[in-house]
C-alpha positions as CSV (number, residue, x, y, z in Angstrom):
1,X,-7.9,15.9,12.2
2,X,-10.4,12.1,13.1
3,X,-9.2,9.1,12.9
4,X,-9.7,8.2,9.2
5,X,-7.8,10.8,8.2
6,X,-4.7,9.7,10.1
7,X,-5.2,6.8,9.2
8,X,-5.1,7.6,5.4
9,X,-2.0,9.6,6.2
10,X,-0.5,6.5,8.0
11,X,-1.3,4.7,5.1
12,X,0.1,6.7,2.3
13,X,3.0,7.8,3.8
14,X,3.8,3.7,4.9
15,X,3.7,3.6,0.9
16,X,5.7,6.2,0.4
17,X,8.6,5.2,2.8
18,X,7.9,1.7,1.9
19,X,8.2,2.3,-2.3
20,X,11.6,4.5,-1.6
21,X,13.1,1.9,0.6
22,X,12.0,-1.7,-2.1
23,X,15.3,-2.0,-3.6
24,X,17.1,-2.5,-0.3
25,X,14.7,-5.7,0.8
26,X,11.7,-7.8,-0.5
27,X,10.2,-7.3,2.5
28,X,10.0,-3.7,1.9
29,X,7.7,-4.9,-1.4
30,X,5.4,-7.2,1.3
31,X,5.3,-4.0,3.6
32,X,4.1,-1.6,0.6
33,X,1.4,-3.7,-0.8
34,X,0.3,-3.8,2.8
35,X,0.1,-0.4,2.7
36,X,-1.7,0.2,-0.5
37,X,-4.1,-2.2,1.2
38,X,-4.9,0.2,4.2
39,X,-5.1,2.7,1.5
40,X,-7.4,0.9,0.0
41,X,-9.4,0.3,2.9
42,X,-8.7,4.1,3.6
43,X,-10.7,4.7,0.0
44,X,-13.7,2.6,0.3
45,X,-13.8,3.9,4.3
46,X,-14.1,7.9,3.5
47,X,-16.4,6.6,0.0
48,X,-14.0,7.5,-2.8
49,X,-14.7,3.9,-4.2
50,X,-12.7,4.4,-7.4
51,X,-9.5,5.4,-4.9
52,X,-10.0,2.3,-2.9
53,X,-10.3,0.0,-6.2
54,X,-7.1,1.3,-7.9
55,X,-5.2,1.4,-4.2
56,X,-6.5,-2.8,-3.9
57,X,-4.8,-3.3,-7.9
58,X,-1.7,-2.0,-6.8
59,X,-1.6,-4.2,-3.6
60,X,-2.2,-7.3,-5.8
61,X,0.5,-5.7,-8.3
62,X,3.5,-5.2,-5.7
63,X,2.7,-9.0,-4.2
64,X,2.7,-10.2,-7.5
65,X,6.1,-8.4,-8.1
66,X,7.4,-9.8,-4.7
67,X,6.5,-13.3,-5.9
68,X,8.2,-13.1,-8.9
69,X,11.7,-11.4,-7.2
70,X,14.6,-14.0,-7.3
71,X,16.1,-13.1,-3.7
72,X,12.8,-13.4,-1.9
């Protein structure tokens, strides 16, 4: 296994662990638009552009829904 693929498995299972674990602290929202950041990066790295576009949407979607969260 390189290096790019750990770090694509790094990155998707932050996401993962990070999606399961949202309700228990905002930060956990911070922490998994991080990660679908390094997924994205992850995408556009190994050249599956359309991976790495959707992966940067959903970072901006889970900071957006971290903004709006009353307890942050």
């Amino acid at each position: 296994m390189d290096a790019l693929t750990l770090f694509g498995l790094f990155a998707v299972t932050a996401m993962l662990v990070c999606y399961a674990f949202e309700d228990r602290s905002p930060w956990f929202v911070v922490l998994f638009a991080m990660s679908c950041a390094l997924g994205s990066a992850y995408g556009f790295l190994q050249g599956a552009w359309p991976f790495g576009v959707v992966e940067a949407i959903w970072a901006l979607v889970a900071l957006r829904r971290w903004h709006l969260r009353p307890e942050r």
